[in-house]
Structure formats: structure tokens, C-alpha cells
N, C-alpha and C positions, 0 to 999 in steps of 0.2 A: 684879691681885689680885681674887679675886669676893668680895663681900659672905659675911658667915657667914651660912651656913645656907640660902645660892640656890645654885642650881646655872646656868651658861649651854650652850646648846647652837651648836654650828657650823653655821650655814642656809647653803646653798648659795643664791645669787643663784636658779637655777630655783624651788628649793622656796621661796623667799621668796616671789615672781613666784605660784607657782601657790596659796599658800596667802590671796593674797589675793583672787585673783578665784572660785578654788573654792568653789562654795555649796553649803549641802543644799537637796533637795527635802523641803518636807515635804505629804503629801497625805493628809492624816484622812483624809478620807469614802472614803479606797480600802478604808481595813481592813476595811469590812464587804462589800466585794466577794473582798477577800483572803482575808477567811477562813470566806465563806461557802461551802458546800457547792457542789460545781461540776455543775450539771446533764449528763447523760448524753447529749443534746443539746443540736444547738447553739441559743443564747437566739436567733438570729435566725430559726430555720427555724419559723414559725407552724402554730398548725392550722388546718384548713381553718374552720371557724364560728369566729366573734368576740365569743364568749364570756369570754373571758381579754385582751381588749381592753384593757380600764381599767384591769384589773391590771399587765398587760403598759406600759403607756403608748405603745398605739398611737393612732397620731393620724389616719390613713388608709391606708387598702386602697386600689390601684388594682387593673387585670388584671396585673398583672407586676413591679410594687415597693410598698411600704408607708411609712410615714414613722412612724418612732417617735422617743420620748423620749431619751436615754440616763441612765442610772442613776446614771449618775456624772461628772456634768454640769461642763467648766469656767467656766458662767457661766448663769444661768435662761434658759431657753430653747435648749440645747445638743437638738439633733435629729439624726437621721440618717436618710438615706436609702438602701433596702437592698432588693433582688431577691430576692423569694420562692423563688426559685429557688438551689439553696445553690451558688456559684460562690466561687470563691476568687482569680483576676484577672480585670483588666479586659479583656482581649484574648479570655477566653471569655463573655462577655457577650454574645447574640444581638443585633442593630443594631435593633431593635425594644423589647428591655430596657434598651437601654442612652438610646433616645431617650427613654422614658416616664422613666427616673430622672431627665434632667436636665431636662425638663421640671417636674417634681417640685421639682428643685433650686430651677429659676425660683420656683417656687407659692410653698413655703416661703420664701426669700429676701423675696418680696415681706409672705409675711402676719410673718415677726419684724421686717422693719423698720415695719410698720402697728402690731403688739401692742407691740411692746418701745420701738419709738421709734429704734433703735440706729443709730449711724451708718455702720455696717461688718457685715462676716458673713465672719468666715474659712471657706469652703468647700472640704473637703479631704479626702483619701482617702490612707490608708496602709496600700499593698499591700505585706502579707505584714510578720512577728513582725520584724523588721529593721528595716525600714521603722516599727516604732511600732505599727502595729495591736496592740489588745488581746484582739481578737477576729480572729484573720488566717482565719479556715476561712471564713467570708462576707462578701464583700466589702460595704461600706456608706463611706458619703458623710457626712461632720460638716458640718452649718450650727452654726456657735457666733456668738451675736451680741457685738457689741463697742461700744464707746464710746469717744470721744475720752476719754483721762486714767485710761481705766481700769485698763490696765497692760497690756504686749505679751504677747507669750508667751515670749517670754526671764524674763518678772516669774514664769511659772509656777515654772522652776526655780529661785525664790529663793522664791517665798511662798505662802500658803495664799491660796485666793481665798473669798470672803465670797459667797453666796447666801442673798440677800435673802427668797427666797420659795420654800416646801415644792414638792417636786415633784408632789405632785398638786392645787395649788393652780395653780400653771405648767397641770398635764394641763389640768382645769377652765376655766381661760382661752385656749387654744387649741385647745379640740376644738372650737369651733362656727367656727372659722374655717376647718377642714376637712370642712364638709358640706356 
């Protein structure tokens, strides 16, 4: 007999199972990427002078890849690294682009574990809108730095992550580590 005025519903064992370990993502700082106006290019193809630098949060120019910020960072100090040249896989990358990006990869790796302290650097690429990329038309490379206890990336699809410090306070602190 139910209680007056509840009602019970029949859970199938799966929907029990999946309603407990199903989480939401919640991710604020995307909305102002959501609903900001979407440029007619793409945000990674640069102009040639580096005048829009600081704005852009570019950190270095080489001859054939750049190393910027990302906007919408999962942790201070989220970078990428990305070929001036607008390619969209890795298999079309010339073997001379593709050695200066990871050379770059190296650079970088070493100055966030020098600035940040971090114990880890998840280094990663997600080729093509399937695969995750949010930007899949040019390919680029995520250094995201990491700390023991700070929460894996399974913690992403449960919780909002906390950023400690404004991203041109981050730019300002690692542009001299790239000149």
C-alpha cells in the first residue's frame, strides 16, 4: 500500500545501475565561448605581424608552429601547440612541422613543470569533432599541467575545476619564459 499523497515508480535494475553513476558535466567558463560570436576564421590561422599577440595569448612564434594559451583552460596554464599552417590531421603534417611541434611540446613541458611546479602534463591531441577537438579544422597539441590530488580527468565530467589565477596574469607569467 503507498503512503497518501507519494507516488512510487518501477526502476528497472539497469536504470537504477545507470542513474547512479550517471553525472552531469557542468562547465561555466564555456558559455562565453558558447555564445560568443564565432569568427569567420579560424581562431588558430594567425596574421602574419604579432601585433594581436597579447590579445590573442600567443606565447611563441617559431618558423612553422606557435604556442598559445587556450581560452578556455582546464587547469592555469592549459597551452597548445599548433602549425601555422591550417592542416586538419596528423598524417598531413610535413615531417619538418611536425618535428618543430614536438620539439615545442618538449620546450613547453619543461617551462610548465619550471613555472607551475606540476607534477604531470597531460599532452594530447584530438584529431577531428569525434575524437573531442573543439576546434577540429586545425590541428594543435594540449599541454594541460596537473598535480598529484588534484582531480583526474574522469573529476572533469563530474565537477567544475577552480582557476586560481586570470588568464592574462598566467599570459604575463609565462611570456618571458618563451624569449
Amino acid at each position: 500500500m503507498q503512503p497518501a499523497g507519494k507516488r512510487f515508480l518501477a526502476i528497472s535494475p539497469i536504470a537504477l545501475y545507470t542513474q547512479k553513476i550517471m553525472k552531469q558535466l557542468w562547465t561555466p567558463w564555456r558559455i562565453r565561448y558558447i555564445l560568443a560570436p564565432k569568427p569567420d576564421t579560424c581562431v588558430f590561422c594567425l596574421p602574419a605581424t604579432t601585433g594581436e599577440d597579447t590579445e590573442r595569448l600567443v606565447l611563441l612564434r617559431n618558423k612553422r608552429a606557435f604556442v598559445i594559451m587556450n581560452n578556455f583552460p582546464y587547469t592555469n596554464g592549459h597551452i597548445m601547440v599548433c602549425p601555422f599552417r591550417h592542416v586538419m590531421e596528423l598524417a598531413d603534417l610535413a615531417a619538418d612541422e611536425l618535428h618543430e611541434m614536438i620539439d615545442m611540446i618538449q620546450q613547453c613541458s619543461k617551462i610548465l613543470k619550471t613555472h607551475f611546479q606540476c607534477e604531470g602534463i597531460n599532452v594530447g591531441l584530438n584529431q577531428g569533432q569525434a575524437a573531442g577537438a573543439g576546434i577540429h579544422e586545425h590541428l594543435h597539441f594540449h599541454l594541460v599541467p596537473r598535480w598529484n590530488g588534484d582531480s583526474s580527468f574522469l573529476a572533469v565530467f563530474a565537477e567544475t575545476r577552480t582557476l586560481p589565477e586570470y588568464l592574462t596574469q598566467t599570459y604575463t607569467a609565462l611570456k618571458p619564459y618563451f624569449t
